[in-house]
SEGU-697448 format. One record per atom (N, C-alpha, C, CB): residue in three letters; x, y, z negated. Coordinates in steps of 0.05 Angstrom, whole numbers, plus 32768, in hexadecimal, padded with zeros to 4 digits. Glycine has a CB too. Layout:
<recs>
alaXYZ/...
</recs>
This chain:
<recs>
unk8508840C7D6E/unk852183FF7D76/unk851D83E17D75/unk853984077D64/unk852A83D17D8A/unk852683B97D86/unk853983A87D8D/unk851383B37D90/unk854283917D80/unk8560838D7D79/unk8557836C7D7D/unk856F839B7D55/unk856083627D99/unk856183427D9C/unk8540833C7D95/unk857A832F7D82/unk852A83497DA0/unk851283487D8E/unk850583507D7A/unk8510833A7D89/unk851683617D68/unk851683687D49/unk850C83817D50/unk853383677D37/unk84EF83857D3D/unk84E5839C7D3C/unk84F983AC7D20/unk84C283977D38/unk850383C07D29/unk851883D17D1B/unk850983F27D0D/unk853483D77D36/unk850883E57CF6/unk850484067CDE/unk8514840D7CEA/unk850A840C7CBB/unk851284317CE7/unk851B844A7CE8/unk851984507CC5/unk8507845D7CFD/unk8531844C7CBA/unk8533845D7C95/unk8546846C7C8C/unk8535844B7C7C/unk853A848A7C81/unk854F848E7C72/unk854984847C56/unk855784AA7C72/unk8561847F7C3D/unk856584847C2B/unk8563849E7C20/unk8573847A7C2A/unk855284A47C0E/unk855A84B97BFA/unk855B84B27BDD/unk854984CF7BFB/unk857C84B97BD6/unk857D84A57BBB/unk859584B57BA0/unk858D847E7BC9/unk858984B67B89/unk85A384B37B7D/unk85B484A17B69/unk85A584C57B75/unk85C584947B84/unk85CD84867B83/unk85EB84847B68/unk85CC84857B9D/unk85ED84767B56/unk85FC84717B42/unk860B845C7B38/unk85F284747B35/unk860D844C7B49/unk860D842A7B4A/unk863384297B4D/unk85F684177B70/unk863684207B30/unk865784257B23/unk8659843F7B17/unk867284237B3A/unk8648844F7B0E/unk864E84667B01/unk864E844F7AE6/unk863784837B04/unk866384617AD1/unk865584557ABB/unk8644844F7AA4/unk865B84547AB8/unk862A84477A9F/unk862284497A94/unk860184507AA2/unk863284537A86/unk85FF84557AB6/unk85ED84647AC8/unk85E484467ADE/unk860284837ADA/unk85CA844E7AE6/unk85B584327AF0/unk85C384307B0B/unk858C84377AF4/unk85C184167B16/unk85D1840D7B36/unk85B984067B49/unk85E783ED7B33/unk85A084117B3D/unk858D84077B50/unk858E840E7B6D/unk8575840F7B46/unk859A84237B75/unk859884367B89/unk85AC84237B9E/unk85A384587B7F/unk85BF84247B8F/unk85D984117B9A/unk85D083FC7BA5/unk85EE84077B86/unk85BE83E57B96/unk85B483CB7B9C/unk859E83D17BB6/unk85A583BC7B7F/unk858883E57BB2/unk857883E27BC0/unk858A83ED7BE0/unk855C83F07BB4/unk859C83FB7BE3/unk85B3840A7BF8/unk85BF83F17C09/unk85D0841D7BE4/unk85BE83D97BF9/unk85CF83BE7BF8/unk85BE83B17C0C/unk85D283AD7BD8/unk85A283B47BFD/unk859083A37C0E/unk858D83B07C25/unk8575839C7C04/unk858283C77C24/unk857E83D27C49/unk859183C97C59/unk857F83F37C50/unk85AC83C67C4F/unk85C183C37C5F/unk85C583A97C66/unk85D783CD7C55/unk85B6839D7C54/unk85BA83767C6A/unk85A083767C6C/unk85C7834F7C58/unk858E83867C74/unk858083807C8F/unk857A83867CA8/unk857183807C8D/unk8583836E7CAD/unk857E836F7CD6/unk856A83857CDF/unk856C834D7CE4/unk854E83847CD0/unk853B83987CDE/unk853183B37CCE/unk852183887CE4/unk855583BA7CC9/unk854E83E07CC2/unk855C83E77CCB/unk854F83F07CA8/unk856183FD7CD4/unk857184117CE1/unk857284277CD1/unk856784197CFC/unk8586842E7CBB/unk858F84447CAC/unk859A84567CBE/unk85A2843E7C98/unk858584657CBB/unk8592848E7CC5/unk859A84977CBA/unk858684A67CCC/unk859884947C9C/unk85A784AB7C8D/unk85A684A77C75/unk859E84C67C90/unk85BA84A97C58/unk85B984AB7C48/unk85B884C57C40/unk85C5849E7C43/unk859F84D37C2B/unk85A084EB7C1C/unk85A184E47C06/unk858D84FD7C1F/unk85AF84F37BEA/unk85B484F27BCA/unk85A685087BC6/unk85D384F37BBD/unk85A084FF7BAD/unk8590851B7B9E/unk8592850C7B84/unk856A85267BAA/unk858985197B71/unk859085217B55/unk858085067B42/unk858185457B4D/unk858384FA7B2D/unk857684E67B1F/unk857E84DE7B05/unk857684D27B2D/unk858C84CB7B11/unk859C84B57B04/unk85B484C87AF5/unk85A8849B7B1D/unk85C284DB7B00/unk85D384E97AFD/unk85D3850C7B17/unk85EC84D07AFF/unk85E385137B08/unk85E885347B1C/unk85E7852B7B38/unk860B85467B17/unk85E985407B42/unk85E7853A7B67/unk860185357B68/unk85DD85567B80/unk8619853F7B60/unk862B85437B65/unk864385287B68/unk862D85577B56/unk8632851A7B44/unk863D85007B3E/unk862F84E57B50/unk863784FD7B1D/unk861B84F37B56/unk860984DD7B66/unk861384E07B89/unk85E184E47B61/unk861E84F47B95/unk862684F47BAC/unk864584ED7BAB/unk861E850C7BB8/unk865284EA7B9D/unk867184E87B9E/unk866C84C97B96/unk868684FF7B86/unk865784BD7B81/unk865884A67B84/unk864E848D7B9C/unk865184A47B70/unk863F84A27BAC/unk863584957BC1/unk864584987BD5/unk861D849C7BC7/unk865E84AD7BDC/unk866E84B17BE9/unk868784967BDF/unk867184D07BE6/unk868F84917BC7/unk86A084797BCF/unk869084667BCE/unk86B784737BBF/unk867084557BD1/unk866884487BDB/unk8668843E7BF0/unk865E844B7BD9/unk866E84567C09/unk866A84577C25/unk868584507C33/unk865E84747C2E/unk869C845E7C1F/unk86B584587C1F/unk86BC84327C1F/unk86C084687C05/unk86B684287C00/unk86B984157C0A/unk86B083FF7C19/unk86BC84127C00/unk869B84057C16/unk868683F47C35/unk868984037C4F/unk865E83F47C30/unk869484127C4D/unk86A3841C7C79/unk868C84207C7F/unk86B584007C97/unk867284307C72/unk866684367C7A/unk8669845D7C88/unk865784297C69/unk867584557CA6/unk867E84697CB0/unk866584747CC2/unk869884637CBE/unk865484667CCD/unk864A84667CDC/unk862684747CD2/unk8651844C7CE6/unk862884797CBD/unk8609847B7CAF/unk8612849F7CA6/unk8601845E7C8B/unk860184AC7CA8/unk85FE84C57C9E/unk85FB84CB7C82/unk85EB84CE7CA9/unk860784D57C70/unk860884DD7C55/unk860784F77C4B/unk861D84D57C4C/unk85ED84FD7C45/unk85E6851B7C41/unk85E185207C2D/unk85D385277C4C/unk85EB85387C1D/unk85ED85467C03/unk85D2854D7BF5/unk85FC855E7C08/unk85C2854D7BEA/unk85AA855B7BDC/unk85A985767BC5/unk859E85437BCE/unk8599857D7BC4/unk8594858F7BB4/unk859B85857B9A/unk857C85977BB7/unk85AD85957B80/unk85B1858C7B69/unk8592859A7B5A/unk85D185947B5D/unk858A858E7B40/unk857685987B31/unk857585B77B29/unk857685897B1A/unk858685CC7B29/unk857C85E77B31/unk858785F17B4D/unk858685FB7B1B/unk858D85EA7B5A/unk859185F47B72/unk857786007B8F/unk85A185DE7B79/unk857886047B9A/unk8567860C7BB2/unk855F85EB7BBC/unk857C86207BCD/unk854685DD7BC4/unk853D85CD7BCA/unk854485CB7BE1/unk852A85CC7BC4/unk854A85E07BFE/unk854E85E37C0F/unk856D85DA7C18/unk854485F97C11/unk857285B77C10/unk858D85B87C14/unk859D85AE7C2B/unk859585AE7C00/unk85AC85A17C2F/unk85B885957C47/unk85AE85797C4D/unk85D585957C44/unk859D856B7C38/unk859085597C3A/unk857785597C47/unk859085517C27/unk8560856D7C37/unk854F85727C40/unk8551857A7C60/unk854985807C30/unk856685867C6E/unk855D85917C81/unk856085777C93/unk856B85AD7C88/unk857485657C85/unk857A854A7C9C/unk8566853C7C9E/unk859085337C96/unk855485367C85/unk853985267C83/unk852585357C9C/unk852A852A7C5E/unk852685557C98/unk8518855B7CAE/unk851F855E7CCE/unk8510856D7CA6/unk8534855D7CCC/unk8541855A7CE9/unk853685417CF6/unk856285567CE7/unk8541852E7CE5/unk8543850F7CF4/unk852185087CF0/unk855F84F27CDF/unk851B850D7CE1/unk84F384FE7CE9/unk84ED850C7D03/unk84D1850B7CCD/unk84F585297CFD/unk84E685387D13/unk84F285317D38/unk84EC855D7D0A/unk8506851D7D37/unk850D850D7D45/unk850484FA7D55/unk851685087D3D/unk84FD84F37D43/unk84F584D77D49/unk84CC84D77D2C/unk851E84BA7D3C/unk84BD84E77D3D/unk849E84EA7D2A/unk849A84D37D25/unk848184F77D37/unk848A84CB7D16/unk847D84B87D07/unk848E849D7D0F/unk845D84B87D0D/unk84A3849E7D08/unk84BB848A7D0E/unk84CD84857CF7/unk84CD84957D26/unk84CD84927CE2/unk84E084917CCC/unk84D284917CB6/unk84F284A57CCB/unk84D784767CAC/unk84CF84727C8A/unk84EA84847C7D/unk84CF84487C7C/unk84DA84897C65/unk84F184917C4A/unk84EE84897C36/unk84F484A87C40/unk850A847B7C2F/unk84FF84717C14/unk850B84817C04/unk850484557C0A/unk850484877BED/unk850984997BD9/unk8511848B7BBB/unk84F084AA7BD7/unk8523848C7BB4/unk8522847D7BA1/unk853384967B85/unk8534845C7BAC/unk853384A87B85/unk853984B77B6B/unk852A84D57B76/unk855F84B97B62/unk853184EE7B69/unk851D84FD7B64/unk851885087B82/unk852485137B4E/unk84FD850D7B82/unk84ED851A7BA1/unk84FD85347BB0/unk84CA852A7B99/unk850A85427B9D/unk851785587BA9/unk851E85617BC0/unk852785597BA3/unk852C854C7BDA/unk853485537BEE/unk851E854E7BFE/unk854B854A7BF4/unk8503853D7BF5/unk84EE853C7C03/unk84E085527C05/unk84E1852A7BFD/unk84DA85637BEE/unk84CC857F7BEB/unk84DA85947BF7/unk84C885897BCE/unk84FA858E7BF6/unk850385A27C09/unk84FC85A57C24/unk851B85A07C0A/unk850285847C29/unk84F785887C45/unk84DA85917C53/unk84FC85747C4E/unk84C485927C40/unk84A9859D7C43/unk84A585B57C43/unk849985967C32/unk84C685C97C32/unk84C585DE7C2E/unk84C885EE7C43/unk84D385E07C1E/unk84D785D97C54/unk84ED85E97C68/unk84D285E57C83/unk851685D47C6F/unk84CA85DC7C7D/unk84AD85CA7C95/unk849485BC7C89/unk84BA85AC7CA7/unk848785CB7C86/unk846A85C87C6F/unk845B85A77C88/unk844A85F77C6F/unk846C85AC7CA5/unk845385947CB8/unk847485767CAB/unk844C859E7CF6/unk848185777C98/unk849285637C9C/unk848A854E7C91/unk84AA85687C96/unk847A85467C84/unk8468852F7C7D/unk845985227C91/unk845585377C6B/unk8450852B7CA3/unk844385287CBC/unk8457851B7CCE/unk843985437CC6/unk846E85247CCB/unk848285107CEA/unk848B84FA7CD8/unk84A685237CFE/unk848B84EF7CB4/unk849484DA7CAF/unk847D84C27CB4/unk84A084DD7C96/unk848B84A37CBF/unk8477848D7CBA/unk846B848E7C9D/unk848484717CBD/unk847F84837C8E/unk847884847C6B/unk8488848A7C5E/unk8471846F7C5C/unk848984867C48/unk849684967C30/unk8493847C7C13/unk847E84B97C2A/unk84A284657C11/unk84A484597BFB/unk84BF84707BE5/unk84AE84367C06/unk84A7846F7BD4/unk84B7847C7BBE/unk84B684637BA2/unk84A6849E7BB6/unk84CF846A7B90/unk84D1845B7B78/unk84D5846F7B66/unk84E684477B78/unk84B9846F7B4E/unk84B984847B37/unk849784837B36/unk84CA84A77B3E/unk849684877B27/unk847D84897B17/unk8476847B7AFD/unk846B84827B27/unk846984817AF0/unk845C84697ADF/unk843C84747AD4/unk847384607AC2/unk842084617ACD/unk8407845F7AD1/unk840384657AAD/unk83FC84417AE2/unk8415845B7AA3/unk841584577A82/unk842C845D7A7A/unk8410843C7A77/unk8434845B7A5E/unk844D84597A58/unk846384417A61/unk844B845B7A3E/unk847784407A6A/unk848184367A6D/unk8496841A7A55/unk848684497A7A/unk848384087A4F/unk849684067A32/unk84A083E17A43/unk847C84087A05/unk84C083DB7A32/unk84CC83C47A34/unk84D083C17A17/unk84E383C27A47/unk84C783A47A0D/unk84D083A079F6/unk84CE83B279D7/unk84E6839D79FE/unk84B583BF79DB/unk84B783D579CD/unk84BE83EF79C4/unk84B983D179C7/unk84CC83F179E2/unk84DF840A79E6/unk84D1841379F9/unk84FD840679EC/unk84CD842E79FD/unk84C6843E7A0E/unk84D3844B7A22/unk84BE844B7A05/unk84D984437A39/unk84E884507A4B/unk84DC846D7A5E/unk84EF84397A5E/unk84E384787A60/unk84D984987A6B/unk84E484927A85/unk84E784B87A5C/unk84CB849C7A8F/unk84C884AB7AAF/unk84E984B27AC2/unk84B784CF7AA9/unk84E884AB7AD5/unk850584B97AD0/unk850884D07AF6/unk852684947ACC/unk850184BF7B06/unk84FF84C67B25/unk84E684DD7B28/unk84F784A77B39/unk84CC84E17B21/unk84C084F57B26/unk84BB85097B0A/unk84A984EC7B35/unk84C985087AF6/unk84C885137ADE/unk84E9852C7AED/unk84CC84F47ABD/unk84FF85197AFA/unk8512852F7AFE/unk850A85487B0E/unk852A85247B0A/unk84F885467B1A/unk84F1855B7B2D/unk84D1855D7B31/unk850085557B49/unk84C485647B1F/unk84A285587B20/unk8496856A7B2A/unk849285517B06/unk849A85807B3A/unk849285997B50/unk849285807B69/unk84AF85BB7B54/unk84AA857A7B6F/unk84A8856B7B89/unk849A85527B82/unk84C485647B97/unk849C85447B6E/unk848F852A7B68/unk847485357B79/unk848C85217B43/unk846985507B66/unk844985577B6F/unk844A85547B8B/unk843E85777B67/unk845A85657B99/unk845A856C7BB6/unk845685507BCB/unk8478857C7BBC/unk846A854A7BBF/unk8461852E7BD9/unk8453851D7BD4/unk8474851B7BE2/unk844685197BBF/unk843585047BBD/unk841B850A7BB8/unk843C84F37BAA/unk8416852E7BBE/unk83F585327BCB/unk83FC853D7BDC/unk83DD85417BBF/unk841585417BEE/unk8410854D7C0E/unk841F85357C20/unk842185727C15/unk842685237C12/unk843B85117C1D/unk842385027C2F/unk845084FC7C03/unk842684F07C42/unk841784DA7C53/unk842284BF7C56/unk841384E27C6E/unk841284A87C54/unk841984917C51/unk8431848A7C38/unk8420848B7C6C/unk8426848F7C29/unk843A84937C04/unk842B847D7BF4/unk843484BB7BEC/unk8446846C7BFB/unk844B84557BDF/unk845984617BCB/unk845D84397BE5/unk844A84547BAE/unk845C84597B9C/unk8464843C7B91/unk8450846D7B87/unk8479843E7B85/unk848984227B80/unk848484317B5E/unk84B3841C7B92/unk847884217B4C/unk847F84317B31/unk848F84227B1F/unk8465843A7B21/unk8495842C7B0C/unk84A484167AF1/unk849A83FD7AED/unk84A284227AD3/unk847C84007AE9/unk846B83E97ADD/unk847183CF7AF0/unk844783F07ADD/unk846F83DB7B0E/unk847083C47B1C/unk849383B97B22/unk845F83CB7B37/unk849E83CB7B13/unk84BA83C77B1E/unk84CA83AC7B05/unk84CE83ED7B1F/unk84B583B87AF3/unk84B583A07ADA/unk84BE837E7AE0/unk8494839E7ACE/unk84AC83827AF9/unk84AC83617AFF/unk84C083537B11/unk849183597B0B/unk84CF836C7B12/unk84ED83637B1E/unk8503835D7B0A/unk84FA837A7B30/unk850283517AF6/unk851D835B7AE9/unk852B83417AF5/unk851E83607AC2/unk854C834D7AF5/unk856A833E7AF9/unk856E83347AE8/unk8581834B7AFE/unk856783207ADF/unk856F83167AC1/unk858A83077AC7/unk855783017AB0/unk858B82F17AB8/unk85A782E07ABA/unk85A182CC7ACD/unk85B282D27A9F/unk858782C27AC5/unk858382AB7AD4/unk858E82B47AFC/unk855B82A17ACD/unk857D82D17AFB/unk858882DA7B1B/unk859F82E47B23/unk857D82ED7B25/unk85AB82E97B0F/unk85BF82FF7B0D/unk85D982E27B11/unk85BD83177AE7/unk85D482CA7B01/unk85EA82BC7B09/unk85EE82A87B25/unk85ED82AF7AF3/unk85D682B17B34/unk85DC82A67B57/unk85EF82BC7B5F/unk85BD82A67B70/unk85F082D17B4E/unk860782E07B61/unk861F82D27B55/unk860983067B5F/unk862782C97B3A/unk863F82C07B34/unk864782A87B39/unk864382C47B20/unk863182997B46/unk863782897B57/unk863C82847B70/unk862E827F7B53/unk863E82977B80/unk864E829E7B9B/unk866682A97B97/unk864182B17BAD/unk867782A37B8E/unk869782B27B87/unk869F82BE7BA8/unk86B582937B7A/unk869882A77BBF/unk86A782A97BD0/unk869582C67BE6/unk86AA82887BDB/unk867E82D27BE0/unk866B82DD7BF0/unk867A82F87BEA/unk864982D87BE9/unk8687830B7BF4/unk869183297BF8/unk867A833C7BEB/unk869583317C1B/unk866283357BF3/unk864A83427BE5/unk864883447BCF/unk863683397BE9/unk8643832B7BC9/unk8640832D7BA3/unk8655832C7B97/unk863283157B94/unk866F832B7BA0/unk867E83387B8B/unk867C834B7B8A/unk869383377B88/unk867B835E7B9A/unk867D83787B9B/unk866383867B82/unk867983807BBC/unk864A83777B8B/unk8635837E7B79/unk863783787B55/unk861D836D7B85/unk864783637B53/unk864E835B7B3C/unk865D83687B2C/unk865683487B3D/unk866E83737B3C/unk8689838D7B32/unk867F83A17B2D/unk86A183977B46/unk866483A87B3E/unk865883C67B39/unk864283D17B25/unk864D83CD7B51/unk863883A77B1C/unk861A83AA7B0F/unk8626839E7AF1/unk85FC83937B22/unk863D83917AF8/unk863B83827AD9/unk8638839D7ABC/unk865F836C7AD3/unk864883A37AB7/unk864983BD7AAC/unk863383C37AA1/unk864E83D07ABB/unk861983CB7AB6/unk860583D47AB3/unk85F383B87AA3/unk85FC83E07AD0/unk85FA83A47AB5/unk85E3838C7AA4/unk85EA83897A87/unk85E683697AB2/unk860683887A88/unk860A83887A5B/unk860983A77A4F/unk863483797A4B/unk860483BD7A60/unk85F483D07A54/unk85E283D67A4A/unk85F283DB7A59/unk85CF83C87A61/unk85AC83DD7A5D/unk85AB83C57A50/unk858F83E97A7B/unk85AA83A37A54/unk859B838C7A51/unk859C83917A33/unk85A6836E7A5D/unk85AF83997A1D/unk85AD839C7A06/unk859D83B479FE/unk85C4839B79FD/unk859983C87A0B/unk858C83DF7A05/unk856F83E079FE/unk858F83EE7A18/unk856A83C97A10/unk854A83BC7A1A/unk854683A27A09/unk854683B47A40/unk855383987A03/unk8551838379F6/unk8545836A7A08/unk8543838A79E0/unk855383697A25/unk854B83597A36/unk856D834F7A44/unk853383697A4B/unk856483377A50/unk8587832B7A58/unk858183347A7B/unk859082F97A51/unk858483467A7D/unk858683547AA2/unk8588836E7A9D/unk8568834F7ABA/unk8581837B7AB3/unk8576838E7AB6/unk855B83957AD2/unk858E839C7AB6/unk854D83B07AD5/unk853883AE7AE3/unk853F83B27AFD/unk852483BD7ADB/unk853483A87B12/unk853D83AF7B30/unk852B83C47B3F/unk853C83957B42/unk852983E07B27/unk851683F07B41/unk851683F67B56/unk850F84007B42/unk852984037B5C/unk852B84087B81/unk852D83F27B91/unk854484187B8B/unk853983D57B8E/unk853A83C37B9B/unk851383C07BA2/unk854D83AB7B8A/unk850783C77B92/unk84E483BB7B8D/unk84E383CF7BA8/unk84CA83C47B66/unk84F283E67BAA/unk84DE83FD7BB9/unk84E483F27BD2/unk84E584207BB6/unk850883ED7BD9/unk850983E57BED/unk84FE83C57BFB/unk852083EC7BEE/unk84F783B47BE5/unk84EB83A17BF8/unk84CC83A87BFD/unk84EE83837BEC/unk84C183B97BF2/unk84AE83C37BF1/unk84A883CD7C14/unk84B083D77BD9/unk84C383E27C1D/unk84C083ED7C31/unk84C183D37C4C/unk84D584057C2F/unk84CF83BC7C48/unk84D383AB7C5B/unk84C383927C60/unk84E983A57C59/unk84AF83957C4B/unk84A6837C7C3C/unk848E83807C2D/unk84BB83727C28/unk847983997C39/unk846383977C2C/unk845383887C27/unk845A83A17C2F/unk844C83727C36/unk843A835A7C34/unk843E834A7C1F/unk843C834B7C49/unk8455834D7C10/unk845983377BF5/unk844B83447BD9/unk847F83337BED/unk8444835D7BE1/unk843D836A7BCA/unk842083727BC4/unk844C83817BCA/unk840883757BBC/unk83F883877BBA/unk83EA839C7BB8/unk83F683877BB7/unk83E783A27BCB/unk83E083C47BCA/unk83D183CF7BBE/unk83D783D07BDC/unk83D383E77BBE/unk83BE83EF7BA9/unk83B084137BA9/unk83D083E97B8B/unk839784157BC3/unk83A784347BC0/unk838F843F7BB1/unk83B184497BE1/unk839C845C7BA0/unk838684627B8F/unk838984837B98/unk838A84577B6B/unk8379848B7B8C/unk837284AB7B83/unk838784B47B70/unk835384B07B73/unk839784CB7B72/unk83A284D07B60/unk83A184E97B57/unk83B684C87B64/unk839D84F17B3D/unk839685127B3B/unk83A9851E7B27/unk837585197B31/unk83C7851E7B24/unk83DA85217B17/unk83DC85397B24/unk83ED850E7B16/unk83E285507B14/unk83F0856B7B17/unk8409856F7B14/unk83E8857B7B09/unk841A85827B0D/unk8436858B7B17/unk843C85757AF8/unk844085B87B19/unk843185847AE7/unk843685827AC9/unk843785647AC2/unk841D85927AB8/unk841F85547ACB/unk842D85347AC4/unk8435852D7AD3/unk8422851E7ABC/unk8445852F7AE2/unk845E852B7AF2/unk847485307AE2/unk8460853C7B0A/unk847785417ACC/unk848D85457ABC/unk8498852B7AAE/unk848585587AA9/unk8484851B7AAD/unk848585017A9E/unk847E84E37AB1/unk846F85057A85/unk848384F07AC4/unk847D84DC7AD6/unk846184D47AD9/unk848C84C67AD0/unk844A84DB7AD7/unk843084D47AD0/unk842084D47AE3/unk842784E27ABF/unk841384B77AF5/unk840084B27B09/unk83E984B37B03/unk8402849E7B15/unk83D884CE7AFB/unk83C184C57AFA/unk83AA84C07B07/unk83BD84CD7AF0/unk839784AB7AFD/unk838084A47B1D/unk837184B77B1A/unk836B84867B21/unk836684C47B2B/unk834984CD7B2D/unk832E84C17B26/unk834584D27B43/unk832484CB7B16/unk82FF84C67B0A/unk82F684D77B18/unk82F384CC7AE8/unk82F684E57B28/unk82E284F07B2F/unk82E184F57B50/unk82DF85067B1E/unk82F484DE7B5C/unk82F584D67B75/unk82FD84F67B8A/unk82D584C77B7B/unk830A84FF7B77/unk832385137B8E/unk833285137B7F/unk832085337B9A/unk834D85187B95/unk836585137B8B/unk836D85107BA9/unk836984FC7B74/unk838E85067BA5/unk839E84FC7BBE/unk83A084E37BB8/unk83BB85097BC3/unk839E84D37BD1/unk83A984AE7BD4/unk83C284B07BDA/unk839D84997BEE/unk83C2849E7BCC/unk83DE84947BC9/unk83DA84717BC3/unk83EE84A57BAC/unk83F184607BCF/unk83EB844A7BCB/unk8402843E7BB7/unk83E6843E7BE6/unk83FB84357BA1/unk840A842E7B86/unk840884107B86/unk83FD843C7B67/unk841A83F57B92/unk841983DC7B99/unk841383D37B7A/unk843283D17BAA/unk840F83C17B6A/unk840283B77B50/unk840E839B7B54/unk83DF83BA7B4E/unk841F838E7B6A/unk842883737B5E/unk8437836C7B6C/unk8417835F7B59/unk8447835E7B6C/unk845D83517B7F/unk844E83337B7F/unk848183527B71/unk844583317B8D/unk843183107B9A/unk844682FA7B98/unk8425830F7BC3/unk845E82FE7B9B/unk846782EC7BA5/unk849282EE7BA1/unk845782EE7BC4/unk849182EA7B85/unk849F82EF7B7A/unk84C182DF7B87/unk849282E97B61/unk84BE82C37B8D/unk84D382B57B98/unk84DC82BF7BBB/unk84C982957B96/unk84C382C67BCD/unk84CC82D87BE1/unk84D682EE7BCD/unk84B482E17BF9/unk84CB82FC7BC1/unk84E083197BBA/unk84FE83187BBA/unk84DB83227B9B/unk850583027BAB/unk851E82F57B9C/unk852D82EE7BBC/unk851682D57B83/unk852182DE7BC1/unk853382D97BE3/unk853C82E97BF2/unk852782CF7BF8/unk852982FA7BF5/unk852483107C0B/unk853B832B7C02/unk84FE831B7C0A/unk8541832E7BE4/unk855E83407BD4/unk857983377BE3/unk856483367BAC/unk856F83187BDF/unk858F83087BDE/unk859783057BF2/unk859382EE7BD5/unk858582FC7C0C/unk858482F87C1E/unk859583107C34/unk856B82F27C1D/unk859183217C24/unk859583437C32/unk85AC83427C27/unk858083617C2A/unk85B383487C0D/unk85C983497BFF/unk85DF83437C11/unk85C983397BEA/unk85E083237C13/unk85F383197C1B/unk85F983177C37/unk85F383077C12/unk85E783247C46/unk85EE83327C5E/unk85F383507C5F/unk85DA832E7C6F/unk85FA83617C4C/unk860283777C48/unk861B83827C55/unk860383767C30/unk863083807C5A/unk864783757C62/unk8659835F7C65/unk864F837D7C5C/
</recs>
């Protein structure tokens, strides 16, 4: 698609999304924020699936998301909850719309793989009609902040599909914790939003995130909180700021339970490409805000 010159993504979201639940992460919400103030994506569809919270809590909260942003016009599809049939109303939309439009639709994934394995389930060639597949979850080591250990959380909820797509998946970024580290919202960033009183955007973001920032920031013993899915989605629009990185990976069903990327020594395995740095930290920062506040 091409818009006044603008080479235009084809994306769905797959997310579970939580952003104003209470007590529960807004990453999904923020990175939802960004696709939406940019000029060069074209959202097909929003799918939920299970994470952060139940399917149930995570689609009703993504449903008054859409509510209040009038987002009428974007598709909002249900996912499989954590015992249910994988084969759900999400999955079949993920495979509908690629098989649409072949090697034309990124996905970003940003909570558990579920509706992606469904859809492989339902169509073992459905890896084959997506462009790529930025996912956010993993981690290489333990995951520790401040001495605290944070656990796995996106391919640990469903680590059958974690396995599935990320040795049958094609063109698969992983966005992991480690690297998502080097995003944090602290105050210093966090107060350019409270200094736009007058921008519709960031209030809105401010009403939805504060909560969460004097939650976790004490939990962690840090003054923010982390921006993972925002990392995945600039990731998907904006690979050149980052470093790539693709390796061998020879992780089975089982460390996937814990979120666990492991490389290959002995040079088999599946590639996968795991980025290792954000190059260029002040484009990162622009390129959030920049979107943000073209959001609505």
């Amino acid at each position: 698609i091409h818009l006044e010159g603008l080479i235009m993504k084809k994306v769905i979201h797959d997310c579970d999304n939580t952003m104003g639940v209470p007590q529960k992460d807004v990453d999904d919400g923020l990175a939802l924020l960004y696709l939406l103030g940019r000029e060069d994506i074209d959202i097909l569809g929003v799918t939920t699936t299970f994470g952060n919270s139940t399917i149930d809590i995570v689609h009703s909260n993504t449903e008054s998301m859409f509510s209040e942003l009038k987002l009428n016009d974007i598709p909002l599809v249900k996912g499989a909850g954590v015992n249910e049939d994988r084969r759900s109303d999400a999955a079949k939309f993920l495979l509908e719309t690629v098989k649409k439009s072949p090697k034309e639709v990124s996905i970003l994934a940003t909570g558990s793989l579920t509706n992606l394995y469904g859809a492989y389930l339902l169509d073992d060639k459905f890896f084959t009609y997506v462009k790529e597949i930025v996912i956010m979850g993993g981690i290489q080591k333990p995951l520790v902040i401040n001495n605290k250990i944070m656990n796995e959380l996106n391919f640990a909820s469903d680590a059958s599909a974690a396995y599935h797509v990320l040795k049958y998946g094609e063109n698969v970024a992983v966005v992991t914790g480690h690297l998502c580290l080097q995003a944090l919202f602290g105050k210093e960033t966090y107060d350019e939003l409270m200094e736009n009183p007058s921008n519709e955007v960031f209030k809105y973001i401010r009403e939805k995130t504060l909560p969460w920032f004097n939650f976790i920031g004490p939990k962690y013993d840090v003054e923010g909180f982390y921006n993972w899915d925002v990392v995945a989605a600039v990731y998907l629009t904006n690979p050149e700021i980052f470093q790539d990185n693709k390796e061998l990976i020879a992780s089975e069903e089982e460390n996937y339970k814990t979120g666990l990327l492991k490389t290959s020594r002995d040079k088999e395995g599946y590639k996968v490409n795991i980025p290792k740095s954000i190059a260029d930290m002040k484009k990162f920062n622009s390129l959030v805000f920049e979107a943000w506040e073209q959001a609505f």
